[in-house]
C-alpha positions in Angstrom: -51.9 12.8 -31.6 -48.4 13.2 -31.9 -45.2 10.7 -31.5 -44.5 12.4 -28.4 -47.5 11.8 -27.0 -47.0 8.9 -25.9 -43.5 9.0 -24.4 -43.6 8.8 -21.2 -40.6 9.7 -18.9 -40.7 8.4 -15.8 -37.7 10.9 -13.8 -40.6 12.8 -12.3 -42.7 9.6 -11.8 -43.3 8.4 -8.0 -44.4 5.2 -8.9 -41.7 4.1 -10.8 -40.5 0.0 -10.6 -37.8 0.3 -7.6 -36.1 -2.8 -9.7 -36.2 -0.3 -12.9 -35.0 2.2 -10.9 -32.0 -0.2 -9.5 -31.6 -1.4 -13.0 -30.9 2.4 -14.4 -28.8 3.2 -11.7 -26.5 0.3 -12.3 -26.5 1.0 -16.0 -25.5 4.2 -15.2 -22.3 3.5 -13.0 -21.5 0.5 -15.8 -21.4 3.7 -18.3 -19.2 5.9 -16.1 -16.6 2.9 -14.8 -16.4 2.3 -18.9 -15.3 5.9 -19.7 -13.3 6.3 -16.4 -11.6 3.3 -17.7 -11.3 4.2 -21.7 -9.8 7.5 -20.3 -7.7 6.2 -17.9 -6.1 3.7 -20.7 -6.1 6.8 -23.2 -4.1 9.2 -21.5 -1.5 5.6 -20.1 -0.9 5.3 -23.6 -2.0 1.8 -22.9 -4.1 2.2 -26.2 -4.8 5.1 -29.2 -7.6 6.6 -29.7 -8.0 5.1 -33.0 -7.4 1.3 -31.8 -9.9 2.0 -28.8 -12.9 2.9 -31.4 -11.6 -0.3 -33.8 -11.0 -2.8 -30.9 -14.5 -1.3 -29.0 -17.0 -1.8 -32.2 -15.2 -5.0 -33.6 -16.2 -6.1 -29.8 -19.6 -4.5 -30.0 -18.6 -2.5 -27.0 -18.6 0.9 -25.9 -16.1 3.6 -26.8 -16.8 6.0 -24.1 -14.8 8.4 -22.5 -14.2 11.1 -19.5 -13.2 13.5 -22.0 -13.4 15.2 -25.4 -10.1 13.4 -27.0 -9.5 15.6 -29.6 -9.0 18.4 -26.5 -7.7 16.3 -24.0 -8.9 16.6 -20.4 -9.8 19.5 -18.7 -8.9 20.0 -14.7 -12.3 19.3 -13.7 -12.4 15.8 -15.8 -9.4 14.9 -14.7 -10.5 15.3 -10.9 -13.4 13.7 -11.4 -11.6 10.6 -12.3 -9.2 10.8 -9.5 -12.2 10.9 -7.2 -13.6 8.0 -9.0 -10.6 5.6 -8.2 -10.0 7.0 -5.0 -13.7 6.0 -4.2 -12.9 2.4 -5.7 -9.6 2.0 -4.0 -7.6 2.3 -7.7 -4.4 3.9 -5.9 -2.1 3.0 -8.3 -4.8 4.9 -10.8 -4.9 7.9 -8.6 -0.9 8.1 -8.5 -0.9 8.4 -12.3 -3.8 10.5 -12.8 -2.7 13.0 -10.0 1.1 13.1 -12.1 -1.0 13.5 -14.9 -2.9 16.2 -13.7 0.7 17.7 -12.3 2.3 18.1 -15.9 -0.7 19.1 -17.8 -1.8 21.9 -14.9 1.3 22.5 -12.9 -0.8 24.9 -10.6 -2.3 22.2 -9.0 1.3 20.6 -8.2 1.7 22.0 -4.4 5.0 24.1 -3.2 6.9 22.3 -1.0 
């Protein structure tokens, strides 16, 4: 008998807990709000790269992000964030992410 044997995965399993199931889910949006956020404060210049990772593990936190840093955001990550604070009401975040979006993809800037 193998390791893997005995995993079990539960995404194809009916009877799945609904509290697990809750429980995951939540986990989940925790994890995206937490790179949404990193991001966000990354590409502010509210914080470095480099002072994120120290201030995150001398915290025991998370250091996760929207984006490959060393690459920068592509279109796609950058929309998905703007959707994400729309959805929360974070205009202020939208504002700066769609000026952000503007300079580092000027074809998405609209003609007036």
């Amino acid at each position: 008998m193998s390791d893997y044997d005995e995993y079990d995965d539960h995404d194809d399993d009916e009877s799945m807990d609904p509290l697990q199931e809750i429980k995951r889910r939540q986990i989940d949006e925790d994890i995206l709000a937490d790179a949404f956020s990193n991001s966000y404060r990354l590409l502010t210049n509210e914080v470095t790269f480099d002072d994120m990772l120290d201030n995150k593990f001398s915290k025991n936190l998370s250091a996760v992000l929207a984006f490959d840093p060393e690459e920068g955001p592509m279109l796609y990550e950058l929309e998905n964030m703007l959707y994400y604070y729309r959805d929360i009401e974070e205009y202020e975040r939208c504002a700066k992410i769609r000026d952000i979006m503007h300079e580092t993809f000027p074809d998405t800037k609209l003609n007036k």
